[in-house]
Structures are given as structure tokens and as C-alpha cells.
C-alpha positions in Angstrom: 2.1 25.6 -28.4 2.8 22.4 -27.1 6.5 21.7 -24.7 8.9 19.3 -24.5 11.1 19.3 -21.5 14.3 17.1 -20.5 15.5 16.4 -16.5 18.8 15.3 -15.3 20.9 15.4 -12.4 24.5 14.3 -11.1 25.9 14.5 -7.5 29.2 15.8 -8.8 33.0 15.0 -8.0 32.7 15.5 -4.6 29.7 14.9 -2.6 28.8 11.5 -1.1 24.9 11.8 -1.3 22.8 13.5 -4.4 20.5 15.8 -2.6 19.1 17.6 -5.7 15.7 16.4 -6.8 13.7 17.3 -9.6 10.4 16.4 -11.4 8.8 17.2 -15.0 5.2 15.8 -14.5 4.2 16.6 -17.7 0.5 15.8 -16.9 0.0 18.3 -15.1 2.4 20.6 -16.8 4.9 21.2 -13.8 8.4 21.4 -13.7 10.8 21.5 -10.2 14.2 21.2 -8.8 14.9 21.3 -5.5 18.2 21.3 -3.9 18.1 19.9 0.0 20.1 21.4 2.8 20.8 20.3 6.4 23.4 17.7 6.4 23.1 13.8 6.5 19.6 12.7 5.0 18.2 15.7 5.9 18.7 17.9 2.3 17.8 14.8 0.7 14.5 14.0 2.5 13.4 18.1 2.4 13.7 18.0 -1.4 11.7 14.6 -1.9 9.4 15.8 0.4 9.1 19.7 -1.5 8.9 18.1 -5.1 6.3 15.1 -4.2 4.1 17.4 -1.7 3.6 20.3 -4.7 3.0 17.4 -7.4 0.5 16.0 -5.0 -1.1 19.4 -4.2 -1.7 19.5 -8.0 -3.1 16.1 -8.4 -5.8 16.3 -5.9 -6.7 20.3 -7.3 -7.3 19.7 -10.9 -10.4 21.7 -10.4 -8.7 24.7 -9.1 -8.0 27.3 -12.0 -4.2 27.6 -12.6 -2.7 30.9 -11.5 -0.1 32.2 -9.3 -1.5 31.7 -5.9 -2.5 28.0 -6.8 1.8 27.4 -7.1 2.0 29.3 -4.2 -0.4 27.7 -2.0 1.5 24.1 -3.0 5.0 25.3 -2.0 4.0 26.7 0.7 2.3 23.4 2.0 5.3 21.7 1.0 7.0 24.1 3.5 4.6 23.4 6.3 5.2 19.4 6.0 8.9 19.8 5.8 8.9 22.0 8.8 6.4 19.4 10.7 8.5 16.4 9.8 11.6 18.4 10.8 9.8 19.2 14.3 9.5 15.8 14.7 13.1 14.2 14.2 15.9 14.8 16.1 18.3 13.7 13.2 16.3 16.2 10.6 15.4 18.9 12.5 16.2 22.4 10.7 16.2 20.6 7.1 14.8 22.7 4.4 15.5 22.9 0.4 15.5 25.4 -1.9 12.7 25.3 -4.4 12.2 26.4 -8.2 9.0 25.5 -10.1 7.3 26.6 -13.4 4.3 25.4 -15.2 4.5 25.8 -18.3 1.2 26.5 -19.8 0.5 27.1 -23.5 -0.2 30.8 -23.0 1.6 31.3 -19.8 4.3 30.6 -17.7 3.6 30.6 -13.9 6.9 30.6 -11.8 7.6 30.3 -8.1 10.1 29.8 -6.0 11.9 30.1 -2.9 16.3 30.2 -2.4 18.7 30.0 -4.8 18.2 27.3 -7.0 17.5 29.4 -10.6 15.6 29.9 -13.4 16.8 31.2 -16.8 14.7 31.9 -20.0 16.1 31.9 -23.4 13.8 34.2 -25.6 14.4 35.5 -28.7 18.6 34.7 -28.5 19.0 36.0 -24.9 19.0 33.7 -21.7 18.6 35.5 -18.6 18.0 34.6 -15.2 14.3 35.3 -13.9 15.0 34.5 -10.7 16.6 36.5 -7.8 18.6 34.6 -5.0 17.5 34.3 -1.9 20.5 34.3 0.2 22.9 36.7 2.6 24.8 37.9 -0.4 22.0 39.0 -2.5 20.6 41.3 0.1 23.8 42.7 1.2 23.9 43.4 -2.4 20.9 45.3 -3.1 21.2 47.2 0.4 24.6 48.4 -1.3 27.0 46.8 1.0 28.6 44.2 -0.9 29.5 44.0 -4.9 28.7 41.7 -7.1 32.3 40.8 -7.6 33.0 40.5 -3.7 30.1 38.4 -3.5 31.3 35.5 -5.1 34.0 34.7 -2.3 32.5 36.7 0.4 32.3 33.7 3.8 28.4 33.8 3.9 27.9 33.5 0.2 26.2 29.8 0.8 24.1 31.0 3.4 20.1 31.1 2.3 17.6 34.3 3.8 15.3 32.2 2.7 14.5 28.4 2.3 11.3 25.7 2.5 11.4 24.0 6.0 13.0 25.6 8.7 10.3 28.1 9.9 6.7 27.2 9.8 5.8 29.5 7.0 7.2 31.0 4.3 7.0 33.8 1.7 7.3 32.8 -1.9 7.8 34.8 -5.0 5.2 34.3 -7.9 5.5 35.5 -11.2 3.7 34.9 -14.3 5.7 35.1 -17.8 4.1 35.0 -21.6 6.4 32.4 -23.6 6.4 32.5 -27.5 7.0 29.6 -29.3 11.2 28.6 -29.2 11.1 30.1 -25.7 13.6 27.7 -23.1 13.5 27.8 -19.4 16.6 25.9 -17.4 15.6 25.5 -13.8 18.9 24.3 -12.1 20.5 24.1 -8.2 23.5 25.7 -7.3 26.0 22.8 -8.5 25.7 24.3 -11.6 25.6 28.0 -11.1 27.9 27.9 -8.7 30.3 26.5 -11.6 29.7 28.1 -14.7 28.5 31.9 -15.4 25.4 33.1 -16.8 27.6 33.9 -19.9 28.6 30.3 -20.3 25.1 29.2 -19.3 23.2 31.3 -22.2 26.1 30.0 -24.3 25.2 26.4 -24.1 21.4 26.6 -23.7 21.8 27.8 -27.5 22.1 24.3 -28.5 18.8 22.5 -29.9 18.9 18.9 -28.5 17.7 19.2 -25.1 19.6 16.3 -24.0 22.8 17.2 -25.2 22.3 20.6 -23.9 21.1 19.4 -20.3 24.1 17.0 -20.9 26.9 19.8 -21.4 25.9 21.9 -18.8 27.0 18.8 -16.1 29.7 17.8 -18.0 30.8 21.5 -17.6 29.6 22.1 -14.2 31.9 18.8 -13.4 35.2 20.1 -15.4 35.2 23.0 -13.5 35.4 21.6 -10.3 31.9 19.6 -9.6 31.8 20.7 -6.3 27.9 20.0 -5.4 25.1 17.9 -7.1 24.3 19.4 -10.4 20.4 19.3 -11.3 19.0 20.6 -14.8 15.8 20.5 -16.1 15.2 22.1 -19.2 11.6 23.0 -20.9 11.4 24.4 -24.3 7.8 25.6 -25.8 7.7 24.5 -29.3 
């Protein structure tokens, strides 16, 4: 099967600074979004630094067979040199990103990631989110002390349990998936997510021009408010 992918971003309605970064280096079939956090330049400097230290992890191991750990091993040394460069500056210390990656192989997809930036696969009509958030919310809700109803206005709902950058190392979840041909995967921060529901999301992801689907979901994410940067990238095995 061979893939075709579209990226796009926006910094929304009411942000000053586009944080949200993202990548489709299609040479070496990876795909990321990562949305920075820390204030000031600090977001925006974690995410460059996450999406260009994993593409250059996979540049310079072309000989290493791609699995799991091999997507692990590059977020996590993108971790480690955001946490370093943060050690080192007084003005971006504690900056971290979220991180979502796939590659998108012919007989496999191999996903990782770390917060709660997302991932969605449409397969066979139904889009649903692969990913599970790594924030306050999402733990109180599987420990059974918040709903998922209450979760969506509860005070901490923003707050990440997990994120590249502010510790000096980091667990991240790996997961391999087997894609059949007219299989999507969005990748996408929280500007978007944070807007629309996975209902509306699977809704539009239906579409078959990748651009004006990536394009609809901003255009949406803005009409209802466009409260953070809005990053999409969408790959499709064909």
C-alpha cells in the first residue's frame, strides 16, 4: 500500500504565538504533532525541538530495523534534550510538549506518544481515538473519581500527568496497529479536540480530499471558539 498524508496548522482566534508543530517526512515514513507548553517561547521551542530531534534520530538510524522501541528510543531522546536545554535557560526552564507520532509503514503502523495531543483512525467507516490522554482528568477518570461528563469543565482539565521535557526521563506508550488499504489516521493537538467532539471529528474525516478535510476541521475548530493553535496532520494508506 503506498500513503499519502496532508499537514496543516493554525494558531487560532486567540493566541499570540503558534506553538503547535508538526512534520510528515515522508522519506522516512514519519508523521508528528506536537503541541509546546510553558509560556513565552518556551512551548514553541519544546515542540521544534521534539519534532526535529525524533526526525533526526531517524535519519542517522536507517540501519536500525523499524519497531516500537526504535519510536520510543527517539521520543525519548527528544525528552532528554528538551529537559537539558530547559536546565540550561532561565526563561525556558520547565518547557515540555506533548508529542504524537506514527510511522506509517506498508504493513504496519507503529504509534507513540506522550500527553494529550491525539490520534484517530478511520477504518472500515469508524474513526476512533487510539490514543489515551495523558492528563489529571484522565486518571481521575479511570480511578473512578471523576466522569467523563464532569471532566470537560472540571479546573485541572488542561493539566498534563505526563509531557516531553520537564523531568529527565519519560515513559512513552508504543503501540503497533495493521492498516488496510482506505485506513486514515488524524494526529491533532488540543486546539482541535478541545473544540469539536469525536462525533464531529469522525464526521468530517469521512470526506476524501485530504486537504479539504484537514481544512474543515480548522475552519470548525475556529467557529467554535478557536481558543488554542489547531494542528492536523492527516495520513491515509491507499
Amino acid at each position: 500500500m503506498s500513503v499519502s498524508s496532508v499537514g496543516m496548522t493554525d494558531i487560532g482566534l486567540r493566541r499570540v504565538m503558534n506553538q503547535d508543530t508538526f512534520v510528515c517526512a515522508e522519506g522516512h515514513h514519519l508523521y508528528i504533532v506536537a503541541d509546546g507548553m510553558g509560556g513565552g517561547i518556551g512551548g514553541e521551542v519544546a515542540s521544534r525541538m521534539a519534532v526535529d530531534t525524533v526526525c533526526e534520530f531517524y535519519a542517522t538510524h536507517t540501519a536500525m530495523p523499524e519497531s516500537e522501541d526504535k519510536l520510543a528510543q527517539a521520543i525519548r531522546q527528544a525528552n532528554q534534550k528538551i529537559y537539558e536545554a530547559g536546565e540550561q535557560s532561565v526563561t525556558h526552564k520547565g518547557m515540555g510538549t506533548t508529542i504524537v507520532a506514527i510511522v506509517a509503514l506498508p504493513s504496519k503502523t507503529i504509534v507513540g506518544y506522550v500527553g494529550d495531543s491525539r490520534i484517530y483512525q478511520c477504518h472500515d467507516g469508524k474513526c476512533l481515538q487510539v490514543t489515551v490522554d495523558h492528563s489529571l482528568v484522565n486518571d481521575y477518570i479511570k480511578m473512578g473519581f471523576l466522569s467523563p461528563k464532569a471532566a470537560t469543565s472540571h479546573p485541572t482539565r488542561h493539566v498534563l500527568s505526563r509531557a516531553l521535557g520537564p523531568f529527565s526521563s519519560v515513559e512513552v506508550d508504543v503501540f503497533t496497529k495493521t492498516p488496510t488499504p482506505g485506513d486514515l489516521f488524524l494526529l491533532c493537538s488540543d486546539g482541535l479536540t478541545n473544540q469539536l467532539s469525536n462525533d464531529e471529528i469522525g464526521t468530517i474525516l469521512k470526506g476524501d480530499d485530504l486537504n479539504k478535510v484537514g481544512q474543515t476541521l480548522i475552519d470548525r475548530a475556529k467557529e467554535t471558539g478557536g481558543k488554542d493553535n489547531i494542528t492536523v496532520v492527516l495520513v491515509r494508506y491507499d
